[in-house]
N, C-alpha and C positions, 0 to 999 in steps of 0.2 A: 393398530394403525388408525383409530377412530380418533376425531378432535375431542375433546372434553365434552362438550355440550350436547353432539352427538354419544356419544358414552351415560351421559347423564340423561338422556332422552329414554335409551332403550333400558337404565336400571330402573329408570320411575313408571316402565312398563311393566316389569318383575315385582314392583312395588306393591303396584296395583293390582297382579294378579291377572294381568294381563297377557295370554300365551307373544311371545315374538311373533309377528307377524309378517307374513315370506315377504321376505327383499327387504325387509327394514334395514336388515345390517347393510346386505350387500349396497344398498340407495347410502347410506351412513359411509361405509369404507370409498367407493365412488366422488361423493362430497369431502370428505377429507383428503383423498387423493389431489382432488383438482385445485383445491385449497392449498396442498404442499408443491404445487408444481406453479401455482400462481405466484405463490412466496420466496420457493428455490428462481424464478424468473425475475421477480423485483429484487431479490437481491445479487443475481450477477447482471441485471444493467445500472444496478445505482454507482456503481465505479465511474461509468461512462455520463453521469447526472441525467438519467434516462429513465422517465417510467414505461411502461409499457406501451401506452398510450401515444407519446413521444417516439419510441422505435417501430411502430408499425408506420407512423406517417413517414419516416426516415428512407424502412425499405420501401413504402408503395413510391417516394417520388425516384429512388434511386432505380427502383424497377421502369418505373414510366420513361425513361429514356428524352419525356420532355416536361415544359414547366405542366404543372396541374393547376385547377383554381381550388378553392380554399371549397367551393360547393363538392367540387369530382372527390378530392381526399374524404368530405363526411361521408360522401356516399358509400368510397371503396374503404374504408373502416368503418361506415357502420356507426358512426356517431352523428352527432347534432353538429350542427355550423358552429354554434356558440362553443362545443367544446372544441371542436379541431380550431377558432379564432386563440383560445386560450392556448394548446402545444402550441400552435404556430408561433404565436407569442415568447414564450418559452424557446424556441429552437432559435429562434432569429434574434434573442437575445446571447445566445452560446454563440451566435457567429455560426449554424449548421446551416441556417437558408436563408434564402432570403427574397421576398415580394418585389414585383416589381407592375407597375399600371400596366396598364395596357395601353399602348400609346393610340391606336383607333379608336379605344371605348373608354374612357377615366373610370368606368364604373367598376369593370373586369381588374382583376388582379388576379398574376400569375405568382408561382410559388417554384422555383429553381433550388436544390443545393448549392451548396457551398462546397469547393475542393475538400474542408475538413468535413463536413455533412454525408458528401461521399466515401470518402474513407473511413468514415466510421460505420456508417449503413452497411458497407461490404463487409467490413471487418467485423461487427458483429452478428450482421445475418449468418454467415459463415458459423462463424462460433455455436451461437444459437440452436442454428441448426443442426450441429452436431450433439449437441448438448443433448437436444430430446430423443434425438438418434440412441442414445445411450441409454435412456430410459424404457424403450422397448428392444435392447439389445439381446435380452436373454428371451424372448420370445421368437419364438420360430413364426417364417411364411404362416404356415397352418395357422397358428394360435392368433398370430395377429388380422388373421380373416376372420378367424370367429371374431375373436373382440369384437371387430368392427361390425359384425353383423348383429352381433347381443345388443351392441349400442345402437344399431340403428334401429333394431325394434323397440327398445327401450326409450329411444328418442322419440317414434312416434306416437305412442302415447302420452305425452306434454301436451300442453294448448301448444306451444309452439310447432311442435310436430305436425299435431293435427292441421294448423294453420298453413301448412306449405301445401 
């Protein structure tokens, strides 16, 4: 289940006479993991002409129940303004949303779907989320608490980790 380069990492360890080193693999099968669920993801939204990037700003406006500004969407994804100006661009070119001023402030612009915008956001959230449903389906309660607890001690050990 290793990518190539992880594979080629830990043979040029053997190489060199190097014992395996604890967690290497399992750090290697974890990274190739996320890598095939990254990739199994872009390729069931690209039907819909969707990167990933593009359906997260989809479900947060269809969750928000009103318009958001283009500032609240970077926020609650977690990108820069400049990228989310770029999906927006992209969406509102498909006809999924669309801008509109702020008639009090010309500076404020608001971001609304579109009747097609929302129907696609449901309908793929849905899907979506069954989809990953599936891929911890043969794990039990039990198993999927440990997971989750090996990863979060694994998570804090990152600068990012340490950083929260």
């Amino acid at each position: 289940m290793l990518e190539p380069k992880h594979h080629a990492f830990l043979t040029e360890l053997k190489r060199r006479g190097q014992p395996e080193l604890d967690g290497l693999t399992q750090c290697f099968q974890l990274l190739s993991l996320a890598s095939a669920i990254d990739q199994d993801c872009a390729h069931r939204l690209a039907p819909s002409g969707l990167s990933e990037g593009r359906f997260v700003l989809l479900f947060l406006l269809q969750g928000a129940g009103d318009a958001l500004s283009p500032h609240q969407l970077a926020e609650r994804a977690g990108v820069t303004r400049a990228t989310v100006t770029g999906l927006l661009d992209g969406l509102e070119r498909d006809a999924l949303l669309e801008r509109h001023v702020d008639p009090a402030d010309k500076r404020r612009v608001h971001v609304r779907l579109t009747a097609a915008g929302e129907a696609l956001a449901l309908d793929l959230f849905d899907r979506h989320t069954q989809w990953i449903r599936t891929l911890f389906a043969d794990l039990s309660e039990q198993e999927r608490t440990l997971l989750s607890g090996m990863l979060c001690r694994i998570w804090a050990r990152t600068d990012a980790g340490r950083a929260e």
